[in-house]
C-alpha positions as CSV (number, residue, x, y, z in Angstrom):
1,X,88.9,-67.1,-53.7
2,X,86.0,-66.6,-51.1
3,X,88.4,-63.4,-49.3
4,X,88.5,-62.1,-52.8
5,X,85.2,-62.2,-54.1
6,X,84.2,-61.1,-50.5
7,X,86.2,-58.0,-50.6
8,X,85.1,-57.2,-54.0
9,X,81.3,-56.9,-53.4
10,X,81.9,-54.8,-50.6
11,X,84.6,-52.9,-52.0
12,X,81.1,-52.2,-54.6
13,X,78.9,-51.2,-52.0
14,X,78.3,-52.7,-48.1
15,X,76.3,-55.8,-47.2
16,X,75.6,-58.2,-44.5
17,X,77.0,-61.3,-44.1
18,X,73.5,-63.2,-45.5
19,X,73.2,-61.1,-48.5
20,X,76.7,-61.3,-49.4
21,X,76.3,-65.1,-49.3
22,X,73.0,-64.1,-51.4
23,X,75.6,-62.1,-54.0
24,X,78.4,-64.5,-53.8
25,X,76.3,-67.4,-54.9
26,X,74.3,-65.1,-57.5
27,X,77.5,-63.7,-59.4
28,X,80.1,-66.6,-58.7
29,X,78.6,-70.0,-58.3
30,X,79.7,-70.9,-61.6
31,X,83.5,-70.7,-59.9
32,X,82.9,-71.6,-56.3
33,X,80.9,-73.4,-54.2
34,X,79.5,-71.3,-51.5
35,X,79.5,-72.8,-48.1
36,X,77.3,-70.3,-45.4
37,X,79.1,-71.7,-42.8
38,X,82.4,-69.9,-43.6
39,X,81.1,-66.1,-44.3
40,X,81.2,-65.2,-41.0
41,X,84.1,-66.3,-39.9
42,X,85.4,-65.3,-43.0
43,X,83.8,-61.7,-42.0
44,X,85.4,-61.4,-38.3
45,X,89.1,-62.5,-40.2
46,X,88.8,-59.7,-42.2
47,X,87.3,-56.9,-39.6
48,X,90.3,-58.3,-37.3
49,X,92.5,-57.3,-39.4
50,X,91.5,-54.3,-40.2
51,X,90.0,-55.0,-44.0
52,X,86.3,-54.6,-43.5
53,X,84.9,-52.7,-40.9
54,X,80.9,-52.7,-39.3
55,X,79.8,-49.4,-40.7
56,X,75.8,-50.1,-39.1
57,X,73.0,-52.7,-38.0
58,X,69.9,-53.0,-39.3
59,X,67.1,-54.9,-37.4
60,X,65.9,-57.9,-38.7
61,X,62.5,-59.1,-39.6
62,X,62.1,-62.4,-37.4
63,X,65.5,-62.3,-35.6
64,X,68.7,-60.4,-34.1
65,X,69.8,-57.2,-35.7
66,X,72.3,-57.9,-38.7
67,X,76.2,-56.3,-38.9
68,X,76.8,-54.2,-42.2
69,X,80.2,-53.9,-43.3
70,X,82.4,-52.0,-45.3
71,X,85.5,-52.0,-46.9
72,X,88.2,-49.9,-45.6
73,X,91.4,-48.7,-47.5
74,X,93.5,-51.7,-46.2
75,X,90.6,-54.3,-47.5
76,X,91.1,-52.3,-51.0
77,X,94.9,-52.8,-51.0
78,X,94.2,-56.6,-50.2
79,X,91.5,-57.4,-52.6
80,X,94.3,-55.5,-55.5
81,X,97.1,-57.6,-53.7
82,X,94.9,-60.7,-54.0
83,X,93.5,-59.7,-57.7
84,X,97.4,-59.5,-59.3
85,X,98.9,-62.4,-57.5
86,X,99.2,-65.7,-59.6
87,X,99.5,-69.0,-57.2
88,X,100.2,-71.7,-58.4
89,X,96.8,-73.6,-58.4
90,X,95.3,-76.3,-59.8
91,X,94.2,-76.1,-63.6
92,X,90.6,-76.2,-62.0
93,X,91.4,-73.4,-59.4
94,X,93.5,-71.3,-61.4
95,X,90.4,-71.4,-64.3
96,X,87.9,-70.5,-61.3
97,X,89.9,-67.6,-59.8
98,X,90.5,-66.0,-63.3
99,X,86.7,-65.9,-63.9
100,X,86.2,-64.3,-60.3
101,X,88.9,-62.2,-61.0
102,X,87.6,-60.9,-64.5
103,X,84.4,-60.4,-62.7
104,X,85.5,-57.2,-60.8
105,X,87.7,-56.3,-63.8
106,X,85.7,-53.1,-64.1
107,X,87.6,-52.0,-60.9
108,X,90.5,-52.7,-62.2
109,X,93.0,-50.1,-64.2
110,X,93.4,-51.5,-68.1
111,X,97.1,-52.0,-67.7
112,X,96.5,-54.1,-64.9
113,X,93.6,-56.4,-66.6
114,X,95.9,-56.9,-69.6
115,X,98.7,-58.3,-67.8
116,X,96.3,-60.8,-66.1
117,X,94.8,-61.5,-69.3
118,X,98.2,-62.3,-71.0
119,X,98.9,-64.4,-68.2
120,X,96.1,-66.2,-68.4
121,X,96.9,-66.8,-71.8
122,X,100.4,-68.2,-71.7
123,X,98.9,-70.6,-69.0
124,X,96.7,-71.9,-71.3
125,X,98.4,-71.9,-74.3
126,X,101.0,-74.4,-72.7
127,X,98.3,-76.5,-70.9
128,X,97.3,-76.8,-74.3
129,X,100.7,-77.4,-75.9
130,X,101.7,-79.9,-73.1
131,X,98.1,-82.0,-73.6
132,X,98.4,-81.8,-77.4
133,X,101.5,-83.4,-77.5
134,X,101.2,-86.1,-75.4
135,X,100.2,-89.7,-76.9
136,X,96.3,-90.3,-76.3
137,X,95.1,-93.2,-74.4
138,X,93.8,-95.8,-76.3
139,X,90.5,-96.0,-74.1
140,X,87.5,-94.8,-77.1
141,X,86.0,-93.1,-73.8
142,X,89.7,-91.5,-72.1
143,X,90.0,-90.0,-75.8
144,X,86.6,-88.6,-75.9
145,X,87.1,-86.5,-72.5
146,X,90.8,-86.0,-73.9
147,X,89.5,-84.0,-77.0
148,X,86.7,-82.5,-74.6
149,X,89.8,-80.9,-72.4
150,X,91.7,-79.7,-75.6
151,X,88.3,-78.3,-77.1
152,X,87.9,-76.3,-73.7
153,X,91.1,-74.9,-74.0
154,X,91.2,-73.6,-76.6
155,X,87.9,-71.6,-76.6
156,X,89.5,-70.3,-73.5
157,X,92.1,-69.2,-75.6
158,X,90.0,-67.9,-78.1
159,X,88.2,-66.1,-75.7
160,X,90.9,-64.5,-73.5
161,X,92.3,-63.2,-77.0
162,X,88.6,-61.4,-78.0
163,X,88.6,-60.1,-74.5
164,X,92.2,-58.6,-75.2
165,X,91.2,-57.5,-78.2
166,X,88.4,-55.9,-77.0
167,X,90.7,-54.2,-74.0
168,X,93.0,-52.8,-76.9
169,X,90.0,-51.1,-78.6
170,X,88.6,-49.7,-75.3
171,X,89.8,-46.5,-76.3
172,X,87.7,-46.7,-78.9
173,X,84.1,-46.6,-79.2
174,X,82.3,-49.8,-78.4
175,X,81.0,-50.3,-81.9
176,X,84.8,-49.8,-83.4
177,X,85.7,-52.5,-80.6
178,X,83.0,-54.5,-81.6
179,X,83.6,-54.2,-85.6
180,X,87.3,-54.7,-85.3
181,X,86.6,-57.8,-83.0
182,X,84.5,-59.6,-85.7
183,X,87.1,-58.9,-88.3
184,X,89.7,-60.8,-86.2
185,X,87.1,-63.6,-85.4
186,X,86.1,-64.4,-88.7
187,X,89.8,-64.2,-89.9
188,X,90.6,-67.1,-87.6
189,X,88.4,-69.7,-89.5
């Protein structure tokens, strides 16, 4: 997930490796922990092989100069590469990498966002099928987190099908998208 979300800030403009830590931990550490120790190795990975490149340096205030990178056309092929691929993950993983995966959705063509968003869908709609079938415990406090994981799921659901709705009216004005979203919502109570 860090190669991803790495490659997708600088595919939006070109940063050192401190304020991409900065950026990573300000847009994604809702998904993923950030540790400072890995960015620059994660950095030299990726200018080995030929993904990012130093594009300048720029002096620092109290210490040594700082590399800027940028992406280069084999870093954009990797970041789509990495952006359509479903692993098999954890629930928790696979929940974080389709947040930081919707996060650079703007870069993404609509075709492409809609298949991840159906995928993300069926995923959840069988986690959810798979949890709501099975007996509860009879612990008063297992059942409480049980109904707290079936709750989550499906507002996931709920929302992954606004934000495909939403992608079907994109042609559409943003107040027709909006409008026709409600109408669906309200439907569903």
């Amino acid at each position: 997930m860090l190669e991803l979300s790495a490659l997708g800030l600088l595919q939006r403009h070109p940063l050192h490796g401190y304020r991409l830590k900065q950026e990573l931990e300000l847009f994604m550490s809702s998904c993923m922990s950030v540790n400072y120790g890995a960015i620059y190795p994660l950095l030299k990975r990726l200018e080995e092989r030929g993904h990012i490149a130093a594009i300048a340096r720029e002096s620092g205030d109290a210490g040594p100069s700082r590399t800027i990178y940028g992406i280069t056309p084999s870093g954009r092929d990797r970041w789509r590469q990495k952006m359509l691929e479903h692993p098999q993950d954890s629930w928790v993983k696979s929940r974080a990498r389709f947040a930081i995966k919707f996060f650079f959705f703007s870069d993404l063509e609509q075709e492409a966002r809609l298949e991840l968003m159906e995928h993300r869908l069926v995923l959840c709609r069988a986690r959810y099928k798979s949890f709501s079938e099975k007996p509860l415990p009879e612990d008063f406090y297992q059942v409480a987190v049980w109904n707290r994981h079936l709750e989550v799921l499906k507002s996931e659901i709920e929302w992954v099908q606004r934000q495909i709705a939403i992608e079907g009216q994109e042609q559409g004005s943003p107040d027709t998208a909006q409008a026709e979203l409600g109408r669906n919502h309200s439907g569903d109570r």
